[in-house]
C-alpha positions as CSV (number, residue, x, y, z in Angstrom):
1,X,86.3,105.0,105.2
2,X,87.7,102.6,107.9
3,X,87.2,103.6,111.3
4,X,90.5,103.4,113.5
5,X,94.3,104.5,112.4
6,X,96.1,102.9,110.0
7,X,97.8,100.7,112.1
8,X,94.3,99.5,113.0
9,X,93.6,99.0,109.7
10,X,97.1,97.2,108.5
11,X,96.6,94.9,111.8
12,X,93.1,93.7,110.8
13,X,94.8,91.7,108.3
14,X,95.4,88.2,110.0
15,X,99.0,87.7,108.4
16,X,100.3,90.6,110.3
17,X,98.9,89.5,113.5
18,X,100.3,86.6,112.9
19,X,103.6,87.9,112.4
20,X,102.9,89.4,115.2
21,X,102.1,87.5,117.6
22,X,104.9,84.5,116.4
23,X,107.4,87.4,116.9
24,X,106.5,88.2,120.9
25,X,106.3,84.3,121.1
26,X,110.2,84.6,120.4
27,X,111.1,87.1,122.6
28,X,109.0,85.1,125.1
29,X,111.1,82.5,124.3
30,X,114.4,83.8,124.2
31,X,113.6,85.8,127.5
32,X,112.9,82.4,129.2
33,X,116.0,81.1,128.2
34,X,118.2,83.8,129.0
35,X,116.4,83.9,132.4
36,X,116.8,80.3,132.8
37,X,120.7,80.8,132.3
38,X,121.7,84.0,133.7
39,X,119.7,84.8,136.7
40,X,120.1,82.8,139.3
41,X,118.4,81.7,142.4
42,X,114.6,81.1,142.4
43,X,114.4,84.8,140.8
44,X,116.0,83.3,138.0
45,X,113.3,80.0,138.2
46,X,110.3,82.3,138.7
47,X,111.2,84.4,135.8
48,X,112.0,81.3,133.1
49,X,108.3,79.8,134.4
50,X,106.7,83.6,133.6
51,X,108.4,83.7,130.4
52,X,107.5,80.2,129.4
53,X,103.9,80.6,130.6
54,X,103.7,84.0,128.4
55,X,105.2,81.7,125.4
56,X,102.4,79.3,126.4
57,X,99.4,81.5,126.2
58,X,100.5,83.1,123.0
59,X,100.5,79.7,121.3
60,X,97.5,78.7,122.9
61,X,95.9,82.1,121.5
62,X,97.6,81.7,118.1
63,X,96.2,78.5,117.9
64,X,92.5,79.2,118.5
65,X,93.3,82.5,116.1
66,X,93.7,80.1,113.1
67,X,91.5,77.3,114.0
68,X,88.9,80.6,113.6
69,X,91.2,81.9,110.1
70,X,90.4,78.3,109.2
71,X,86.2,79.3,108.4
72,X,86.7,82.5,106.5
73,X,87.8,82.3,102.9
74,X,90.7,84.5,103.7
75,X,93.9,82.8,101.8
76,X,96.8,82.5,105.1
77,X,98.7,79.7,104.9
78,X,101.0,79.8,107.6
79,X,103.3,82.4,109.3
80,X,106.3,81.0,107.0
81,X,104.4,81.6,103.8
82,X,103.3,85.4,105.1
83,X,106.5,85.9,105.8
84,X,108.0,85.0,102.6
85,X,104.9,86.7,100.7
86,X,106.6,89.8,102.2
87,X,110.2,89.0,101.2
88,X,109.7,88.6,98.0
């Protein structure tokens, strides 16, 4: 029996923290832009560099995630094939 809940459990799974992790990257993303556009003053400045530093370290995390996918014999090819795994 597993220890943790079964959100644990469903999030060991390195496709859904992939998912996962390329889905606050977006928001990171969009929340930049929006900030960068709508707010304005050096709030607005501050806020798009926060956002985009966020974005940053997700990616920069992501990155070292599957550079340590890459040793195991798990079968992840990408967020866009997970994704369509799922779809279909």
């Amino acid at each position: 029996m597993p220890v943790g809940s079964r959100l644990s459990v469903r999030l060991a799974d390195f496709g859904s923290r992939s998912i996962i992790t390329h889905v606050l990257m977006g928001i990171g993303f969009v929340g930049a832009v929006v900030s960068g556009l709508f707010i304005e003053g050096s709030l607005g400045v501050i806020s798009m560099v926060a956002f985009i530093n966020f974005t940053a370290g997700l990616w920069i995390c992501q990155s070292i995630h599957s550079l340590g996918n890459a040793a195991t014999d798990d079968d992840y090819n990408g967020v866009l094939m997970e994704v369509l795994n799922r779809v279909y």
